[in-house]
C-alpha positions as CSV (number, residue, x, y, z in Angstrom):
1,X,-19.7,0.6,-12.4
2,X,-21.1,-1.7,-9.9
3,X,-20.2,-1.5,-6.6
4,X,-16.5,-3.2,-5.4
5,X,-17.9,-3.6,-1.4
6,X,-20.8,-4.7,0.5
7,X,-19.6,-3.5,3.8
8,X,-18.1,-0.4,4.5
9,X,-15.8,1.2,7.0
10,X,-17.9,2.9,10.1
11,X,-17.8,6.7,10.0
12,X,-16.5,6.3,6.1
13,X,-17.8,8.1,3.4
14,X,-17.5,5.3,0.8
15,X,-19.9,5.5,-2.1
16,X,-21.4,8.9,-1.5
17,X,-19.6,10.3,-4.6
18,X,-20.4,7.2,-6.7
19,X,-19.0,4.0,-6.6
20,X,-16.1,4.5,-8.7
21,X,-15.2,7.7,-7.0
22,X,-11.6,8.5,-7.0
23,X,-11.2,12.2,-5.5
24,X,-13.0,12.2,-2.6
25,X,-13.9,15.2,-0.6
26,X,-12.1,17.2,-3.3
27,X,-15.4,16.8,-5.2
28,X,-16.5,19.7,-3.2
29,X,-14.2,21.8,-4.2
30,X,-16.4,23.5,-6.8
31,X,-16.0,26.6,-9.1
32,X,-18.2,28.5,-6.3
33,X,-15.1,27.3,-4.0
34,X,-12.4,28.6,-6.5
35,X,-14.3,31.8,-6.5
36,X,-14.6,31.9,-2.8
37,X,-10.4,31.6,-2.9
38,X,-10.1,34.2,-5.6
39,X,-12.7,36.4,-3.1
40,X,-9.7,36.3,-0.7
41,X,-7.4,38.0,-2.7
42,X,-6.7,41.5,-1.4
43,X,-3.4,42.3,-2.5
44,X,-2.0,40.3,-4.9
45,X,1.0,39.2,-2.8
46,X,2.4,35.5,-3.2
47,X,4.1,33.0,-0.7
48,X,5.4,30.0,-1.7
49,X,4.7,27.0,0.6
50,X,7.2,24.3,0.0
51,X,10.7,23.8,1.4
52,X,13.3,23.4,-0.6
53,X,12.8,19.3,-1.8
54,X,16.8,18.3,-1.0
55,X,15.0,19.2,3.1
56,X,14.7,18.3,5.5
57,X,18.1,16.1,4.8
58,X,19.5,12.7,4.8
59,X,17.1,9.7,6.1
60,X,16.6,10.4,9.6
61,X,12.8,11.7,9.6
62,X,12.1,8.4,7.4
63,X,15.0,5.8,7.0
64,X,13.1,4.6,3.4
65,X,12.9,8.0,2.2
66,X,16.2,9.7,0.6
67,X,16.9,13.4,-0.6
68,X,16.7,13.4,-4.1
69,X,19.9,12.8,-6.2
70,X,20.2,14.9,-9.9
71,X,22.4,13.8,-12.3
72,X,23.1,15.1,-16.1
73,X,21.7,13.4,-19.2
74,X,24.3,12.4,-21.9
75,X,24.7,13.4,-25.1
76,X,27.3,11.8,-27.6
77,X,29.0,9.8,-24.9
78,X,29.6,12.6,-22.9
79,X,28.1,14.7,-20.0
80,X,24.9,16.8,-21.6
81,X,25.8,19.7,-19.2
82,X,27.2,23.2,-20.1
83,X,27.3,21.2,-23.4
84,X,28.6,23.5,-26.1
85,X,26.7,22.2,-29.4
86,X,30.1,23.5,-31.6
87,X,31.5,20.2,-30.3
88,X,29.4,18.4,-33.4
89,X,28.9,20.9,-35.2
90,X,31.4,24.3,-35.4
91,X,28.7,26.5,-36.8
92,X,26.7,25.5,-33.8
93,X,26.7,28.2,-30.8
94,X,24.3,26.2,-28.3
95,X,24.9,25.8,-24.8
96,X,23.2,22.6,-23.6
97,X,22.0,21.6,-19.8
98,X,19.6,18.5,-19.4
99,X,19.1,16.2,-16.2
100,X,17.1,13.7,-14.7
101,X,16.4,13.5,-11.1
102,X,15.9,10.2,-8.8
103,X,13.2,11.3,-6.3
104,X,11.2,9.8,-4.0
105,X,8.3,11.0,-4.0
106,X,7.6,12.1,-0.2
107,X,10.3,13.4,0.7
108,X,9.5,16.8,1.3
109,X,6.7,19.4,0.7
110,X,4.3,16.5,-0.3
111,X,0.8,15.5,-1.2
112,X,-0.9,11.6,0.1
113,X,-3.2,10.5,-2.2
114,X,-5.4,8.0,-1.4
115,X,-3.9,4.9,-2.1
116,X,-0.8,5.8,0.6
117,X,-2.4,4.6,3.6
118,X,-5.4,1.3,3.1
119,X,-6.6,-1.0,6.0
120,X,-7.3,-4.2,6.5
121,X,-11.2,-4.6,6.3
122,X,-14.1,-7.0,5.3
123,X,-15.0,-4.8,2.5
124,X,-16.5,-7.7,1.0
125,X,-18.6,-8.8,3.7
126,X,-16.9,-13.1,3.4
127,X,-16.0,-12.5,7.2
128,X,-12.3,-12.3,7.0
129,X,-10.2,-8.9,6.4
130,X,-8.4,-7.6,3.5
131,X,-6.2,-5.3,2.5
132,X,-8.1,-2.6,0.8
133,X,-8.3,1.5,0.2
134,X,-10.6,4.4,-0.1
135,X,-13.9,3.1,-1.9
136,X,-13.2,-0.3,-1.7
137,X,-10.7,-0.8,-4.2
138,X,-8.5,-3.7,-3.4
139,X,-4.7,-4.1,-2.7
140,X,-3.2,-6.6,-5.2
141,X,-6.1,-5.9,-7.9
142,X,-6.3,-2.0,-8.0
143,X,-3.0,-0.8,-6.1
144,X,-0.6,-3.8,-6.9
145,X,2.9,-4.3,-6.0
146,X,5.7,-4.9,-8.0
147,X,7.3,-8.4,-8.9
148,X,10.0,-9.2,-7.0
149,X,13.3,-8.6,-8.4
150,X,16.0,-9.2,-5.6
151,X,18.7,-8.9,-8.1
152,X,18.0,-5.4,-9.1
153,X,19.7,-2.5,-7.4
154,X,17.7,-0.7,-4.6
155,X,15.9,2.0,-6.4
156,X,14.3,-0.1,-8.8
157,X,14.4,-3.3,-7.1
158,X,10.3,-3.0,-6.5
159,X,9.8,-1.1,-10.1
160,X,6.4,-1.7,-11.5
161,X,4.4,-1.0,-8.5
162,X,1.3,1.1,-9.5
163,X,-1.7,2.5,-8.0
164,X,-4.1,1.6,-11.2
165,X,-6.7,3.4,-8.9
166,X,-6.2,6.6,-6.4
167,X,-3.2,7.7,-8.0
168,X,-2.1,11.4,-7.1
169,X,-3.0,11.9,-10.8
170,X,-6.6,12.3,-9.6
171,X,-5.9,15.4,-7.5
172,X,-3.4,17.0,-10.2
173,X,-6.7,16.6,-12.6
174,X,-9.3,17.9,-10.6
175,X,-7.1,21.3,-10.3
176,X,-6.0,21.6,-6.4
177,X,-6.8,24.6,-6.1
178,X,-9.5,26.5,-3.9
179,X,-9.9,28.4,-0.4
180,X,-6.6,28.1,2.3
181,X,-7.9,28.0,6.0
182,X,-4.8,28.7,8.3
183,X,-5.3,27.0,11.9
184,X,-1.8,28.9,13.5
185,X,-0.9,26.2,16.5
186,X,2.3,27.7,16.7
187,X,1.1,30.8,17.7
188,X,-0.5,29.1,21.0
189,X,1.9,26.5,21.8
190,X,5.5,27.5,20.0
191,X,7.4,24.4,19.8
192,X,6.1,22.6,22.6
193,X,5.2,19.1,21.9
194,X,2.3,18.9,22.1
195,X,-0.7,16.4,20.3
196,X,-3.8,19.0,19.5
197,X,-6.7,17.1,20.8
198,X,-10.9,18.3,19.7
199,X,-10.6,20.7,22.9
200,X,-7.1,22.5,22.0
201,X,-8.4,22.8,18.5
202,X,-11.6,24.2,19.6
203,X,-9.9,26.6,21.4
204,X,-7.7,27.9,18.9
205,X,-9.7,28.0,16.3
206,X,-12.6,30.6,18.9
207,X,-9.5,32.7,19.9
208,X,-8.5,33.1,16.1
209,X,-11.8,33.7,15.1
210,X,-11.2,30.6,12.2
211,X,-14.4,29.3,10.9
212,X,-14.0,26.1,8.4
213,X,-16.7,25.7,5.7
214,X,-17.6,22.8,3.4
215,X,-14.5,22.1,0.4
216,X,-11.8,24.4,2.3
217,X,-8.5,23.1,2.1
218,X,-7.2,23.9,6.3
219,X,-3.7,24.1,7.2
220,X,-2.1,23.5,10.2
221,X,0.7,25.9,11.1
222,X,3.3,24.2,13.7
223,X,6.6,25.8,13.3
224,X,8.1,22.4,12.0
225,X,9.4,23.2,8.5
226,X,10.5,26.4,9.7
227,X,13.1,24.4,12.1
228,X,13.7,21.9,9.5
229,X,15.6,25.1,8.0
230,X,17.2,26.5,10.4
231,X,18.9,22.8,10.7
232,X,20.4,23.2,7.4
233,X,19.6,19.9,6.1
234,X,21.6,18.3,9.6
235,X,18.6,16.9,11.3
236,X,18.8,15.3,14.7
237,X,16.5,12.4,15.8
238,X,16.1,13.8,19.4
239,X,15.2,17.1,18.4
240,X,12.7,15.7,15.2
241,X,10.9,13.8,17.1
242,X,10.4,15.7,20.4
243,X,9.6,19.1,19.0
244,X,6.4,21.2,17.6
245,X,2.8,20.0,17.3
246,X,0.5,17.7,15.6
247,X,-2.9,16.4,15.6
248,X,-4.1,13.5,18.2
249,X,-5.4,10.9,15.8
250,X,-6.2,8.9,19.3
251,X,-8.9,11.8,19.7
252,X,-12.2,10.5,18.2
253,X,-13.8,13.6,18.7
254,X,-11.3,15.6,16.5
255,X,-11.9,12.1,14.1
256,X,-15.5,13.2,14.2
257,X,-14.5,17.2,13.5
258,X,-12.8,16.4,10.1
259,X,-16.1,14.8,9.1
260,X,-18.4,17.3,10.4
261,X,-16.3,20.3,9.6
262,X,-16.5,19.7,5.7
263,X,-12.9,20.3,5.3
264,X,-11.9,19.1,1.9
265,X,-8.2,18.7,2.3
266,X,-5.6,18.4,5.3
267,X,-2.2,20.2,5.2
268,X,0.6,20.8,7.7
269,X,4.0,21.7,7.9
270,X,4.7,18.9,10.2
271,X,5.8,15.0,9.5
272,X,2.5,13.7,9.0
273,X,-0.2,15.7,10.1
274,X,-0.6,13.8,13.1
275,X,1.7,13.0,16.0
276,X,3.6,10.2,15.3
277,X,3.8,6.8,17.8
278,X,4.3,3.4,17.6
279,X,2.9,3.0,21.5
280,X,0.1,0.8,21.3
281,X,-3.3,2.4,22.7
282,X,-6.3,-0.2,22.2
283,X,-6.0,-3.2,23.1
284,X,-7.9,-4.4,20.0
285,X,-6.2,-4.5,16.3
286,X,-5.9,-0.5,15.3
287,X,-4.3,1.9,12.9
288,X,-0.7,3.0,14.0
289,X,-1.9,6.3,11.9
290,X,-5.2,6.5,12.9
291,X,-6.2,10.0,11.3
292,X,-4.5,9.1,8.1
293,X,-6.9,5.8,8.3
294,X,-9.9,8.4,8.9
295,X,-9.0,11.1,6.3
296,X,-7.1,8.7,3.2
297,X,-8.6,5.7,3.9
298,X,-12.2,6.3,5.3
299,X,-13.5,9.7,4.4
300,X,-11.2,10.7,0.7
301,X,-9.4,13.3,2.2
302,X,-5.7,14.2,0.7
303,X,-3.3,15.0,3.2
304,X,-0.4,17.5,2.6
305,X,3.1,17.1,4.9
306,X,6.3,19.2,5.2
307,X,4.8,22.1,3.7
308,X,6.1,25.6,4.5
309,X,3.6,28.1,6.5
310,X,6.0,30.2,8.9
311,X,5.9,33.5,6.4
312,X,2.4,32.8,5.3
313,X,0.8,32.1,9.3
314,X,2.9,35.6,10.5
315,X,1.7,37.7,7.5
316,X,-2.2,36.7,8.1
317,X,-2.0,37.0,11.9
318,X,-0.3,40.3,11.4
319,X,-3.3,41.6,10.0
320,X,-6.3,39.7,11.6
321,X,-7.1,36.9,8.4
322,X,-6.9,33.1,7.7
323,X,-8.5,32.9,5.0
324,X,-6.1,33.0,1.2
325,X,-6.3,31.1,-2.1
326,X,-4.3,28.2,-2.2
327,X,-2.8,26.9,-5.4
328,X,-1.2,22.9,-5.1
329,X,-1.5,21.0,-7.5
330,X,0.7,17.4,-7.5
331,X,2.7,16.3,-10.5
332,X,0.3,14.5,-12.8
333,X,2.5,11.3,-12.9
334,X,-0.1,8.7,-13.2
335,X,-0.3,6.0,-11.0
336,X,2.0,7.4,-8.2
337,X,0.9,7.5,-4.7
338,X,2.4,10.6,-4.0
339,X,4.1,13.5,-5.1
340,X,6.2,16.4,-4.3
341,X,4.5,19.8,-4.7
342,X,5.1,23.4,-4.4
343,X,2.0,25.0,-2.7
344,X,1.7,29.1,-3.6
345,X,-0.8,31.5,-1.3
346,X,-2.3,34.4,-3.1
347,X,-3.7,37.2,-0.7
C-alpha cells in the first residue's frame, strides 16, 4: 500500500513496520519473546490482573464512562433467566440463563489501541494540520465518527462510529501475550502523589535491579487499583485524584526512555498511565496527554489502565523477580477502540 503521509511526527516511529502497519511495537513481540515469558515460569502459580469491570464505580473517575449495566435476554415474551424450558414444552427439563451487557468499553481493567488518542498534524505535508493517528491514517476517512442522530437515546445516539483502521482487534489478533516487566513504584513512594519523572524511574528500576529488553510488555505498579477496592465501588473525587503515582508525560527524557527502552507495551494500575492535568505547560499548542500522544499516537505502543498488580508486585518482590509471562489479550470486537480485558500472570 502506498504510503498515507509525507511528513511524519518527530520522534515517531511511523513507517518502520510498513506503511500499512497496524500493531505497532507489538511487532516485536515474537515467538523468541513468547518463549522468553514461558522461560519465566517457575512455579506454575497464576494471578489474575483485572479488577472486577462494575470498578471502580459510578462516573466520577470519567463523567462519560459508566459501569456496565446487564440485563436478561427474552425468550417467549418473557424474562430468559432461571427460564425453565417445561414452560413450552412439559417433557422439557432445561434451565435457561442468557444476557446481554451494555459496556463501555474503558471502564475498567482496559486496553488503548491506537486509534484512542490521534493528534492534529500535517501528515500530509499541505501546511495546515489534521486530525490524524498512528501511521498516518486519517480521522474521518480511517477512524470515522458516527452520523448524528440527536433523537436517539444516549447509548446509541453516536452508533456507527468505527475505527476501520487500529481497532483493538489488531492486538487481540497478534496474541497479547509475551514477557511481564514489573516496575513496583509503590514500593518506593506508597501512595504519595507523586509524577515519576526519567530520574525517579531510573532510580527505581537500579534499586530493583529491573532491566527492560526489546518487545517486553512493562507494568507499572502504583497501588491505585488496590484502593479502588478497598472503596467498594464509592469513589471520592478528592481522594482519586490526589492519590498514588503516575508517569510525567511533561518529562521528555522519560518520552525518550519508552523509545529507547524497546518496551513493546505500557500497563499500569493507575487512570491512565500518566498523571493526569489539564494545567497548561507550553506555551505553544500541545497534547493534554502527552505520553499517550508519544506511545498511541507517535511510536504504536498499546497502553493498558486500571489493571490490578498489588498481589502480583508483593509476590515478585517477596522473592527478588520482575520478570513473569503475561497473558492479555482484548476482545476481538473489530473496529472498537478499546476493550476491557482480564490480564493473567504465570510465574
Amino acid at each position: 500500500m502506498a504510503q498515507r503521509w509525507k511528513r511524519r511526527p518527530p520522534g515517531s516511529n511511523w513507517g518502520e513496520f510498513g506503511p500499512d502497519d497496524q500493531r505497532g511495537r507489538m511487532n516485536w513481540v515474537t515467538k523468541e519473546k513468547v518463549l522468553q515469558g514461558v522461560r519465566e515460569v517457575k512455579e506454575g502459580l497464576t494471578f489474575v490482573l483485572s479488577l472486577p469491570l462494575d470498578f471502580p464505580g459510578g462516573n466520577v473517575l470519567n463523567p462519560r464512562r459508566h459501569p456496565p449495566r446487564l440485563a436478561a435476554t427474552a425468550r417467549n415474551g418473557r424474562q430468559n433467566f432461571a427460564y425453565e424450558g417445561r414452560l413450552d414444552e412439559p417433557l422439557h427439563t432445561d434451565v435457561f440463563c442468557d444476557d446481554v451487557v451494555l459496556l463501555t468499553l474503558q471502564y475498567s481493567t482496559q486496553w488503548d489501541s491506537f486509534a484512542h488518542v490521534g493528534s492534529v498534524f500535517d501528515a500530509d505535508g499541505d501546511g495546515k494540520p489534521e486530525a490524524v493517528f498512528y501511521n498516518g491514517f486519517g480521522a474521518g476517512k480511517d477512524i470515522v465518527p458516527a452520523p448524528e442522530n440527536p433523537g436517539a437515546e444516549s447509548w446509541n445516539r453516536y452508533e456507527g462510529s468505527r475505527a476501520g483502521a487500529l481497532g483493538i482487534q489488531n492486538l487481540a489478533e497478534h496474541g497479547a501475550q509475551g514477557r511481564g516487566v514489573m516496575i513496583d513504584l509503590h514500593a518506593h513512594y506508597g501512595r504519595k502523589r507523586h509524577a515519576v519523572g526519567y530520574d525517579d524511574l531510573m532510580r527505581v528500576m537500579e534499586a530493583d535491579k529491573v532491566e527492560v529488553e526489546r518487545g517486553d510488555i512493562v507494568c507499572l505498579h502504583t497501588g491505585f487499583a488496590e484502593l479502588l477496592l478497598e472503596l467498594k465501588k464509592n469513589p471520592t473525587p478528592e481522594l482519586l485524584h490526589n492519590t498514588c503515582t503516575g508517569l510525567d508525560g511533561k518529562d521528555d527524557r522519560l518520552l525518550q526512555w519508552v523509545t529507547d527502552s524497546g518496551l513493546s507495551v505500557l500497563a499500569a494500575d493507575n487512570y491512565a498511565v500518566e498523571l493526569f492535568s489539564m494545567t497548561p505547560w507550553k506555551a505553544t499548542s500541545h497534547a493534554a496527554l502527552p505520553l499517550h500522544e508519544h506511545c498511541l499516537f507517535k511510536n504504536g505502543i498499546h497502553l493498558g489502565e486500571l489493571w490490578y498488580f498489588t498481589p502480583l508486585a508483593a509476590w515478585l518482590r517477596a522473592r527478588g523477580r520482575n520478570r513473569f509471562l503475561l497473558t492479555a489479550p482484548p476482545l476481538r470486537l473489530p473496529g472498537a477502540v478499546g476493550s476491557p480485558a482480564t490480564p493473567v500472570a504465570t510465574v
